[in-house]
N, C-alpha and C positions, 0 to 999 in steps of 0.2 A: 580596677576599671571604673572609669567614671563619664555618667552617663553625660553625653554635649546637647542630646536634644530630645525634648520630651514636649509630646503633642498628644493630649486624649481629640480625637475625632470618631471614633466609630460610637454607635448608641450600643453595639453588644459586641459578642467577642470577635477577636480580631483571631482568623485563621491559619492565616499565611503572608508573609511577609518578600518581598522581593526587588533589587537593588542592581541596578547597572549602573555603573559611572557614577555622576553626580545626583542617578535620580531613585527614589525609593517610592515603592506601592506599599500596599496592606490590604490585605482584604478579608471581610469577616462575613458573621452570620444575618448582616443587616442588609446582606445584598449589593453593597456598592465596594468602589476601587477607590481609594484613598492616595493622592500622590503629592510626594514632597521633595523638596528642594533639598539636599544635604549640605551643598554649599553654603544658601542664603539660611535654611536650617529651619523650613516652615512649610506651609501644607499651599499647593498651587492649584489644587482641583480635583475633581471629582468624575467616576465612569460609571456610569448607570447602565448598562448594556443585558448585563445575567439577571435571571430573574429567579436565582437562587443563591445558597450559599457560596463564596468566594472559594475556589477549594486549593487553588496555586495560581502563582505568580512566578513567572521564569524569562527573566533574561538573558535577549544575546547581546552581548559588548552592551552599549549604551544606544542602539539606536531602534531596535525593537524590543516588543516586551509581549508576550502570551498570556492568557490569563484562564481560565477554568474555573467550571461551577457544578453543580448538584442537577442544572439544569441541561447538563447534558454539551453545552455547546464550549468550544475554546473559540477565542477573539484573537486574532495579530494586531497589535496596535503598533502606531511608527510614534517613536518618542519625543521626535522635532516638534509636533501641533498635537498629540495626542488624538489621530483619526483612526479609526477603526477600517483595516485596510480590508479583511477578512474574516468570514467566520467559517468553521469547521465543525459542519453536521455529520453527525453517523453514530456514535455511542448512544442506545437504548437506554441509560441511565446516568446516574451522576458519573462525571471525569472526576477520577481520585487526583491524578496529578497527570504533568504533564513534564518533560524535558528535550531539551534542544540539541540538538549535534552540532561540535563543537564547530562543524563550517559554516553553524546557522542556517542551511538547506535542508533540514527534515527537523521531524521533533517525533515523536514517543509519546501516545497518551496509554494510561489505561485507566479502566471504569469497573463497576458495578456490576455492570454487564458480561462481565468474566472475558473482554475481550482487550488485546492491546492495539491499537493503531495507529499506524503511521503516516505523516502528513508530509505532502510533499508542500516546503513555504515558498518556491519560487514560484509555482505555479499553481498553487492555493486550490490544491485537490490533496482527495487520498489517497497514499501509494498503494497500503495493503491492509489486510487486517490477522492476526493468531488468533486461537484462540487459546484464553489462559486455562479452562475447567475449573474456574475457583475465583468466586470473587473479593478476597480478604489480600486480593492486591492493594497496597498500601502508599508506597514512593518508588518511582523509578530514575534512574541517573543515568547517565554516558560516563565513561573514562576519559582522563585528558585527549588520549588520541582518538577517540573516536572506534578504535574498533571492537569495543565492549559495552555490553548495558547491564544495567543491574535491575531485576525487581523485588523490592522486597513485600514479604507475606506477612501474617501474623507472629509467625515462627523460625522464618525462614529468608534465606536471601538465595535469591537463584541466576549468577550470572551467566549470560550468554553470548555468542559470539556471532556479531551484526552480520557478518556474514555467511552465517550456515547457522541459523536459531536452533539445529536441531544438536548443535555442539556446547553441553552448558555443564557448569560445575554448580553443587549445592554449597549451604551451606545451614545447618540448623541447631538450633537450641530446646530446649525444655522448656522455656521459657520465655513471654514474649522478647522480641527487639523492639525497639522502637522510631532504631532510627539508621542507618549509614551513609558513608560516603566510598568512592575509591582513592584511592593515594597512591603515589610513584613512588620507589625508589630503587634507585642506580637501572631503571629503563625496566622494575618489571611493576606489577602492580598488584595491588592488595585491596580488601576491604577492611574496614572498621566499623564498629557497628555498637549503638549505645543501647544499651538493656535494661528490663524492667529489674535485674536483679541488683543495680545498680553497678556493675560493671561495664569496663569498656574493654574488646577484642579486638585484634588485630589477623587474619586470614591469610594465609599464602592462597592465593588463585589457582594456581596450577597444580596445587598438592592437598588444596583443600584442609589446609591444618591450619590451627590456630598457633600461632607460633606467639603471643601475648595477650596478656591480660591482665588487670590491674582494678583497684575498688574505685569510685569515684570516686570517695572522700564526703559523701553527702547521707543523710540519711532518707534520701528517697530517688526515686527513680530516675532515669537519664530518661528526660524527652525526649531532647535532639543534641545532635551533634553539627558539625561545620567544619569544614579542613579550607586552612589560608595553605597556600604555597609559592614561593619564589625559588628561584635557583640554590638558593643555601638552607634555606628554612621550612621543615614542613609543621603547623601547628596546628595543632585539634580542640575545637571550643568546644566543652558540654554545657548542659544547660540540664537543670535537674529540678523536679517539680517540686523543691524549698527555695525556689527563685536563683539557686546560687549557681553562676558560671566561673567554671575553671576553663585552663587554656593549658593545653599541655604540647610542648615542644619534643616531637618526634621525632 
């Protein structure tokens, strides 16, 4: 793998990173949204809106973008002028993350605040709020279809079903995770999930078993992971905290 575009802009760390179509964010501990052009392959401007840490970036398709901070609030931005269409008040503390459904009509935050909520984007309210009793909620995801979310904890990944939250499978380790995703195949779906023990797992949903597992090949821990998918192809990038990313074809 060979990097095509390298641009330092943030003055401190960069926390999250986010990419629809031709256009990429970043956003770090310096407070602002960093955005670039992957096409022309250079940085077009700047969102100054949080007045806190940057804490996610989540795009739908290419034509809007979400964004979350420390400060409690998430922004819709529309990606044609970059206007800030709306913002979503209600988490008592910092937004951990945030993600979209996959029809782009709601999204999924949770926070701090040991609470997860859901935003209705068409009509730029809130639909509902859970609550978690724990706030070392970490990242949350959708499934391709949409009728599953995932939250992961410190230890734990706990998916549920969008339509009856009160129907969920666990799943846990001894040891942190750090990171997942969901993945298809042949129409059911799985988790993966990269580890502090530097391992990556793979999860039956429905039986709650780990049906894989394998070293990374690194001598330190799996940050994060990322799953590409096309109709033939499903491939899992790690990223492990000696800088080196592998890509493994599942």
């Amino acid at each position: 793998l060979d990097p095509i575009f390298i641009y330092p802009s943030h003055i401190s760390y960069i926390k999250c990173i986010g990419i629809g179509g031709h256009h990429m964010a970043s956003g770090g501990t310096d407070e602002v949204i960093k955005l670039y052009d992957l096409k022309k392959r250079k940085e077009v401007g700047t969102l100054l809106h949080h007045s806190g840490t940057i804490t996610c970036l989540a795009f739908y398709q290419k034509t809007h973008m979400l964004s979350s901070g420390e400060d409690g609030e998430i922004c819709l931005w529309r990606t044609k002028d970059w206007e800030k269409l709306t913002s979503f008040k209600g988490h008592k503390s910092g937004v951990t993350w945030v993600a979209i459904h996959p029809s782009g009509k709601l999204a999924l935050s949770i926070s701090t605040d040991k609470t997860l909520r859901c935003w209705n984007l068409v009509e730029g309210k809130a639909a509902y709020t859970l609550k978690l009793y724990r706030k070392d909620a970490l990242r949350i995801f959708w499934n391709k279809t949409g009728n599953l979310y995932g939250i992961m904890f410190d230890r734990e990944v706990i998916v549920y079903d969008a339509a009856n939250p009160n129907k969920s499978h666990s799943f846990s380790h001894k040891g942190r995770i750090n990171d997942f995703r969901f993945i298809q195949h042949e129409g059911k779906d799985y988790i993966v999930t990269g580890n502090e023990d530097k391992k990556v797992r793979i999860y039956n949903i429905e039986t709650e078993k780990c049906i894989a597992q394998w070293d990374n090949g690194s001598e330190t821990r799996i940050k994060c992971i990322d799953v590409l998918e096309n109709e033939n192809t499903t491939l899992l990038c790690t990223c492990s905290s000696d800088g080196i990313i592998n890509v493994w074809d599942l």
